[in-house]
C-alpha positions as CSV (number, residue, x, y, z in Angstrom):
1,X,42.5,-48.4,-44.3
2,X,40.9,-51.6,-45.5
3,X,40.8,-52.9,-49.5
4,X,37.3,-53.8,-49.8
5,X,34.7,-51.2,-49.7
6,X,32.4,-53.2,-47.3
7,X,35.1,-54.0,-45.2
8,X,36.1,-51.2,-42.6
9,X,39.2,-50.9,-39.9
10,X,37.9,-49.1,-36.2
11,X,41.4,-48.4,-33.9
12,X,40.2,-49.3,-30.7
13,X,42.1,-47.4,-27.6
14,X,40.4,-48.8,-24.3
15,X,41.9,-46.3,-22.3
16,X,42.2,-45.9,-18.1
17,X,39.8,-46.6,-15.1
18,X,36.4,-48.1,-16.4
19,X,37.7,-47.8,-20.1
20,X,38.1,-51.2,-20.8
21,X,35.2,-52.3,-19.5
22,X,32.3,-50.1,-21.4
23,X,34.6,-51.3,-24.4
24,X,34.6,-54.6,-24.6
25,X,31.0,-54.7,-24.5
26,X,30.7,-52.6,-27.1
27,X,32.4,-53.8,-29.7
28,X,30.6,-56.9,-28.8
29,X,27.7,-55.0,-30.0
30,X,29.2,-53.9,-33.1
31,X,30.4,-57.6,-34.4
32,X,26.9,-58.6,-33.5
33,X,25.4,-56.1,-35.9
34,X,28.0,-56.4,-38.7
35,X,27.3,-60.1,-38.7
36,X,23.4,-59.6,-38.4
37,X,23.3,-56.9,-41.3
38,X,26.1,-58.9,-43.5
39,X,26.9,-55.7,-45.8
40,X,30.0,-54.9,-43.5
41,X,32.6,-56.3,-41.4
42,X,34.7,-54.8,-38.8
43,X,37.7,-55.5,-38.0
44,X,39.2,-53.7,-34.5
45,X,43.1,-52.7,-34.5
46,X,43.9,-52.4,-30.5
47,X,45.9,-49.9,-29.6
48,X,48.4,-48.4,-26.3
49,X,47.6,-45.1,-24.4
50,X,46.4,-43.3,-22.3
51,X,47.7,-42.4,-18.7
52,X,48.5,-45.7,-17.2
53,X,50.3,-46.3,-20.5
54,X,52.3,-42.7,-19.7
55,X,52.8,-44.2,-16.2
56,X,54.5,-47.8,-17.1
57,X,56.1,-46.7,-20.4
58,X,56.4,-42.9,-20.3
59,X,54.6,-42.3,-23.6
60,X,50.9,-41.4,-23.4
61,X,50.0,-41.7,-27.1
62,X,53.2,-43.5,-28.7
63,X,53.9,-42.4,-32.3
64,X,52.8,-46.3,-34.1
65,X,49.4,-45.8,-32.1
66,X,49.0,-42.4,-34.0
67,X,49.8,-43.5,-37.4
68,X,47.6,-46.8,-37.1
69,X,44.7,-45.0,-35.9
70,X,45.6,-42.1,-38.6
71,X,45.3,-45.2,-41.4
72,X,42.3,-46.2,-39.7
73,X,38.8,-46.3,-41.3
74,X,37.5,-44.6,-38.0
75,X,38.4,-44.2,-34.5
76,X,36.7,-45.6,-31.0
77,X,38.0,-44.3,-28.4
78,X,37.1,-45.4,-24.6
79,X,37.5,-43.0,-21.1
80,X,41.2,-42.1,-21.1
81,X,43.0,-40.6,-18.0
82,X,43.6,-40.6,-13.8
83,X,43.6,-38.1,-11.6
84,X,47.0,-39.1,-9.9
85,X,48.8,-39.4,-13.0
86,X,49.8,-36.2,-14.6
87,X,52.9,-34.2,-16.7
88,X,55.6,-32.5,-14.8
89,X,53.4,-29.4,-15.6
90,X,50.4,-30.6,-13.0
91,X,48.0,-31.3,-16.1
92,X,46.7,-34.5,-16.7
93,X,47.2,-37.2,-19.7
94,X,45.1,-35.7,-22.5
95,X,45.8,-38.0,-25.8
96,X,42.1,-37.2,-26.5
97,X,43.0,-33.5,-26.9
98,X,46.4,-34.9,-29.0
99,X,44.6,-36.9,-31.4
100,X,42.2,-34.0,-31.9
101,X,44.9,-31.5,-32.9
102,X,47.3,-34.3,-34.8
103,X,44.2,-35.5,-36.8
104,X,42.8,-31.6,-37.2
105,X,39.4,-32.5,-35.9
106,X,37.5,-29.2,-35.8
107,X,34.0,-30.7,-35.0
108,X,32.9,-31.9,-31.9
109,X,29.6,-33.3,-31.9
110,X,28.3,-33.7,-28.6
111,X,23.9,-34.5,-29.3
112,X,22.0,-33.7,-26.0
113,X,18.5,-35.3,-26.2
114,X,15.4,-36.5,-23.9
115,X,15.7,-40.3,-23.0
116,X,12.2,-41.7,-21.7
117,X,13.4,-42.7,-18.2
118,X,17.2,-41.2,-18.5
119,X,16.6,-39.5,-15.3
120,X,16.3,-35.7,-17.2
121,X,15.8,-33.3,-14.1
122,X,13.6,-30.9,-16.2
123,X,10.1,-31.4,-14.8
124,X,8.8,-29.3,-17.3
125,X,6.5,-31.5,-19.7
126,X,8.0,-29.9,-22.7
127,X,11.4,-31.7,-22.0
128,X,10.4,-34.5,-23.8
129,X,11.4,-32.4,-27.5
130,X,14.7,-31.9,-26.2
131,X,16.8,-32.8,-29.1
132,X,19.8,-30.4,-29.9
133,X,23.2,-30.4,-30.5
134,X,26.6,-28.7,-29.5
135,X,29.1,-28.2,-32.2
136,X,32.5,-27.7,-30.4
137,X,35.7,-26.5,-32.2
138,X,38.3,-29.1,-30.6
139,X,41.9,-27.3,-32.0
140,X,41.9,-24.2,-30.9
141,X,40.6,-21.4,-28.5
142,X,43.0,-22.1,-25.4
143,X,43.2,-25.6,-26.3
144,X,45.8,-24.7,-28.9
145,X,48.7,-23.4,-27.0
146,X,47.6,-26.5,-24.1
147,X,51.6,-27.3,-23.7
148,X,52.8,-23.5,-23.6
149,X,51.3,-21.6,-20.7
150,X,53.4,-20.1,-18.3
151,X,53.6,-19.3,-14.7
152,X,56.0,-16.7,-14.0
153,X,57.8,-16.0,-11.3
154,X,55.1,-17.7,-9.2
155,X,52.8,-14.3,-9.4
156,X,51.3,-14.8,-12.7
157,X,50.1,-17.5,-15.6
158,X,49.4,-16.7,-18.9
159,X,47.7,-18.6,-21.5
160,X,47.3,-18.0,-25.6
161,X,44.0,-18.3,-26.8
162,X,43.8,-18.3,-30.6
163,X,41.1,-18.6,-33.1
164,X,42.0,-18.8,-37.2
165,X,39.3,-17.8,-40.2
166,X,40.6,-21.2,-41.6
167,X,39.0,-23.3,-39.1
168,X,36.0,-21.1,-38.2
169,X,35.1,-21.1,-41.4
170,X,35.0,-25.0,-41.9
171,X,33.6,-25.4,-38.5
172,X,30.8,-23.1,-39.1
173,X,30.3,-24.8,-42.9
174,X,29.8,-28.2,-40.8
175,X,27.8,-27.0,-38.4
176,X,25.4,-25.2,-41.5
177,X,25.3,-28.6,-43.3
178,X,24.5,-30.4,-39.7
179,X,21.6,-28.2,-39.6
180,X,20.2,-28.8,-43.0
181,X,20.4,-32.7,-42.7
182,X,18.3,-32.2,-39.8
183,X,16.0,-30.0,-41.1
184,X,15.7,-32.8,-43.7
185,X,14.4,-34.9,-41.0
186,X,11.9,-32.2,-38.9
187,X,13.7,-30.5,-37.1
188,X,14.1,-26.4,-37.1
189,X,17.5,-26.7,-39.3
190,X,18.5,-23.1,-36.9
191,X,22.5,-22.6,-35.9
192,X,23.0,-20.5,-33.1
193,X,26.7,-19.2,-32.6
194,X,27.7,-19.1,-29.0
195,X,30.3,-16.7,-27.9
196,X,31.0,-13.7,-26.0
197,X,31.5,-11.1,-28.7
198,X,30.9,-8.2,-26.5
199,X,33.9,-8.3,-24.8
200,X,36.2,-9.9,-26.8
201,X,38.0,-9.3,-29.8
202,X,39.1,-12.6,-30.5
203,X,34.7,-13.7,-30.4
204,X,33.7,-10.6,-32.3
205,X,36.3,-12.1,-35.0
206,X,34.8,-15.6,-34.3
207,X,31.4,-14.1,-34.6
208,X,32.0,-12.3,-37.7
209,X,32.9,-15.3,-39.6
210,X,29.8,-16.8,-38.6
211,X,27.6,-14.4,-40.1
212,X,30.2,-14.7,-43.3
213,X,29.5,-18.0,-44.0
214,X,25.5,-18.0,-42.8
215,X,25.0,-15.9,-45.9
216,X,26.1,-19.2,-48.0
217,X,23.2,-20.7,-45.9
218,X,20.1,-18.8,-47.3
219,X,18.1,-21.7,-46.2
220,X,19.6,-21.9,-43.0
221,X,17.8,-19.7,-39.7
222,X,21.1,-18.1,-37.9
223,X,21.4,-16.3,-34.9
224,X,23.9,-15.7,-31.7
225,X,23.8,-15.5,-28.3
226,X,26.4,-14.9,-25.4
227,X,27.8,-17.9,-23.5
228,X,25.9,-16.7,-20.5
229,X,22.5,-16.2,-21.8
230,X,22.9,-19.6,-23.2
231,X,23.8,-21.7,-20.3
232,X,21.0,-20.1,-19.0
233,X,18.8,-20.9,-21.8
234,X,20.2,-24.5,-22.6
235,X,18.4,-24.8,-18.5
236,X,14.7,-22.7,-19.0
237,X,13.8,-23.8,-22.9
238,X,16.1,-26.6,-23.9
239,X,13.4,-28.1,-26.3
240,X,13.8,-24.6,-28.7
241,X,17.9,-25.8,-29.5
242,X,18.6,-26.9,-32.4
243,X,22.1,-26.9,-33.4
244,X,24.8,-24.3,-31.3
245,X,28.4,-24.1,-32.5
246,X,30.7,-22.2,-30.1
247,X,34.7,-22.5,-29.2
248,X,36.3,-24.9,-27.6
249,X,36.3,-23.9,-24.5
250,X,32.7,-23.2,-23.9
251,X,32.0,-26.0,-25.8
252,X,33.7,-28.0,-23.4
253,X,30.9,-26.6,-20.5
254,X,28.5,-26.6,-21.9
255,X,28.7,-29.8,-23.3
256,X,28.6,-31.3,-19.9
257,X,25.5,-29.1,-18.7
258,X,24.0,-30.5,-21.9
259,X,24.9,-34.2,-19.7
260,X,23.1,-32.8,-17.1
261,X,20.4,-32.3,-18.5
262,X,20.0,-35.3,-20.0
263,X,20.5,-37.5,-16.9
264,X,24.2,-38.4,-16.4
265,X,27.2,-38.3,-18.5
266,X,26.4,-42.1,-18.5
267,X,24.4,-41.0,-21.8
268,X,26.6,-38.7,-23.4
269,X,28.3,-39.6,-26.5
270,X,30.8,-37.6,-28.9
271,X,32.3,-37.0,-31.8
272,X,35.1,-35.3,-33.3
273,X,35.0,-34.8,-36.7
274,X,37.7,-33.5,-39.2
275,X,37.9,-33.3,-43.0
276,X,39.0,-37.2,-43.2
277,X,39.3,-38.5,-39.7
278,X,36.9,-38.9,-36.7
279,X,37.0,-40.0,-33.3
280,X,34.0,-41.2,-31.6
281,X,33.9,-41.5,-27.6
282,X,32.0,-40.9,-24.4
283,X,32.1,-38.0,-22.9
284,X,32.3,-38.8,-19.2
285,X,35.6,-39.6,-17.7
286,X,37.7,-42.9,-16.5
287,X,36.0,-42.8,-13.0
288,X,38.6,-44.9,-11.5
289,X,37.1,-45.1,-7.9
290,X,34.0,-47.5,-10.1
291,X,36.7,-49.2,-12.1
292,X,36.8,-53.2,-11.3
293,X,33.4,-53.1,-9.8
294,X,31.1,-53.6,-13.1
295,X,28.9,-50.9,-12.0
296,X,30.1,-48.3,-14.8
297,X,27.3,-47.2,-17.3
298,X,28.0,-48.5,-20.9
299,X,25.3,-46.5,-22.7
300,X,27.6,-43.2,-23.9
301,X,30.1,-45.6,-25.0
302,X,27.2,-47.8,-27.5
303,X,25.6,-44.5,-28.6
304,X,29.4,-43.1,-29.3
305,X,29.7,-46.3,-31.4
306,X,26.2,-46.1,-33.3
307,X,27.5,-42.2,-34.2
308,X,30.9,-43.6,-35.5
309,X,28.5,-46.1,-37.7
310,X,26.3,-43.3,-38.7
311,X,29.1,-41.2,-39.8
312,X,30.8,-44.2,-41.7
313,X,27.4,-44.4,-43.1
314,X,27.3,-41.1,-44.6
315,X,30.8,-41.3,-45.2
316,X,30.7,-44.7,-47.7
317,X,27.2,-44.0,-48.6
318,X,25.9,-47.4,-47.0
319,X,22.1,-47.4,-45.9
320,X,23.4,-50.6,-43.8
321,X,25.5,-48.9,-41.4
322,X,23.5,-46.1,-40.8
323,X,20.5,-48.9,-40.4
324,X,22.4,-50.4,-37.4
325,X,23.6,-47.1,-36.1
326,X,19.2,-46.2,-36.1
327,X,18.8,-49.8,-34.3
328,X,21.3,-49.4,-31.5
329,X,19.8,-45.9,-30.5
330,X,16.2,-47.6,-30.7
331,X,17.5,-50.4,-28.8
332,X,19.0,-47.9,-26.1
333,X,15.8,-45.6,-26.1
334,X,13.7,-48.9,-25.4
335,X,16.3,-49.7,-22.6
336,X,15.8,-46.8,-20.5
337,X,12.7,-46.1,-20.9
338,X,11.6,-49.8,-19.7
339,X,13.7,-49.0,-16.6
340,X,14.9,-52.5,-15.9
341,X,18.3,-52.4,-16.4
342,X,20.0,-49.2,-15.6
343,X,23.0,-48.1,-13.3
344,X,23.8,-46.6,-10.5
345,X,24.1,-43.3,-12.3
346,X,20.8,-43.0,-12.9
347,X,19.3,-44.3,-9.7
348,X,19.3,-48.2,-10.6
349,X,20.9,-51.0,-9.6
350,X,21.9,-52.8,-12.6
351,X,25.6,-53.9,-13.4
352,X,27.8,-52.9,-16.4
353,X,26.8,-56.0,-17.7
354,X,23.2,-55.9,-17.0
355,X,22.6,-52.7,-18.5
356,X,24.3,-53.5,-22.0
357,X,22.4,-57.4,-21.7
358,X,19.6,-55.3,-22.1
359,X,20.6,-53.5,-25.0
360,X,21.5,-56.5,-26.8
361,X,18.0,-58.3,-26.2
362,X,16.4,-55.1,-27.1
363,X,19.0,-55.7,-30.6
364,X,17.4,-59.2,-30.9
């Protein structure tokens, strides 16, 4: 982690497929706006893995990559993975899902908002107040026991889904506090716990610890719904979301129908959050059958960065950082909504290159 206090270290893994090349653009962006602002500097710590790592070395997240992004100020982290390289198991590379567990990042922050001319497939003129966001736990749920499921005898696979009060409980505290900072700011300040507590005991459990911690909340509107009712809901009335924590699993699905809705996973960004650590990354994947032909949308990958800003922000109490994090959305809303620069993704034309050109001049 860096000595001065204005002075912050971002581990940099530029992963497989397009990876590298919504990265470098990025963290073009970010120099420009440390130098512009002048009350921070970044410095970026490369770093090995992902799965053509795994392929040519046999380690998909070596052990030195994990501590230096560990003594990191914050992580970045690009598309990681390809379809044709996978464990012995069948699975693919996941050092996403590694670093989560290793670093114990509970809180996955995936935002789901209406961009003027994203390409949101709602026609319903009410889509324009779409602004929620999915609160994922990222250690547990099946996700836990990832590298211990069987398949016996070649009948029958098992899994072990699991669920702790120790996690729940901090998830569910983040998730409240997420709330009330938005409430701050307009919005309903509402968490809605998404499960499926009517069938299982492990989500009644879940469920119960949620209402546990809502009473430390007074100020806080909390309800639940099933999984179901909410995919369903997250389709007919988007725009009455306001924050929705659920497990990791669903949070996984649902985060990606929140993409949807938005447009493309070209404008998804994430987050996953822990007590001292977060990784910040797109959500969509490595799309190596794009990769080499500058046509991959860059946008998830800037707004992933102007979160990790945001959050460093908060973190160091600096008004700067969070100023520039406010400035690259801005610049991005402006982008799409002039409609002159966007991929292929979202029914343009426009190159890699092109689209985050227009970003920057928006920045300027």
């Amino acid at each position: 982690m860096s000595s001065r206090s204005n002075s912050f270290t971002i581990a940099v893994f530029e992963g497989d497929g397009i990876g590298p090349e919504i990265t470098r653009p990025t963290l073009e962006l970010l120099e420009t706006v440390a130098r512009r602002s002048g009350a921070f500097d970044l410095t970026f710590d490369m770093l090995p893995a992902g799965a053509g790592h795994f392929r040519d070395t046999g380690a998909a997240l070596p052990a030195e990559s994990l501590d230096r992004a560990r003594a990191a100020d914050a992580i970045l982290l690009s598309a990681i993975g390809l379809h044709d390289v996978r464990y012995d198991d069948g699975t693919e590379i996941r050092p996403q899902v590694d670093l989560r567990i290793e670093l114990g990042l509970y809180a996955g922050v995936r935002p789901v908002r209406f961009f003027p001319g994203g390409g949101c497939p709602l026609a319903d003129p009410r889509a324009k107040d779409i602004d929620f966001v999915l609160v994922r736990e990222s250690t547990e749920g099946l996700f836990a026991h990832m590298h211990d499921g069987q398949v016996i005898d070649d009948r029958t696979a098992i899994e072990t889904f699991r669920i702790t009060r120790e996690t729940s409980e901090k998830l569910f505290d983040f998730a409240f506090g997420l709330a009330r900072r938005r409430g701050a700011n307009g919005r309903r300040a509402r968490v809605t716990c998404v499960d499926k507590a009517n069938i299982f005991r492990s989500f009644w459990f879940f469920r119960s610890i949620f209402r546990e911690r809502a009473a430390a909340f007074p100020d806080i509107e909390a309800d639940a719904a099933y999984v179901d009712a909410m995919a369903m809901w997250m389709v007919q009335r988007p725009w009455d979301l306001d924050v929705l924590v659920t497990e990791n699993m669903f949070g996984d699905i649902l985060s990606d129908l929140g993409a949807g809705i938005m447009g493309s996973l070209g404008l998804a960004p994430s987050a996953d959050i822990g007590d001292e650590h977060a990784v910040f990354q797109p959500c969509h994947g490595s799309a190596p059958d794009i990769a080499g032909e500058n046509a991959a949308n860059p946008i998830a990958m800037i707004l992933s960065a102007a979160m990790m800003l945001d959050w460093l922000g908060n973190k160091h109490d600096s008004g700067a950082m969070r100023e520039a994090a406010a400035g690259i959305e801005a610049a991005v809303d402006a982008t799409l909504a002039a409609r002159t620069a966007v991929t292929r993704d979202l029914g343009g034309t426009a190159s890699t290159g092109q689209s985050f050109q227009a970003v920057m001049d928006r920045l300027r």
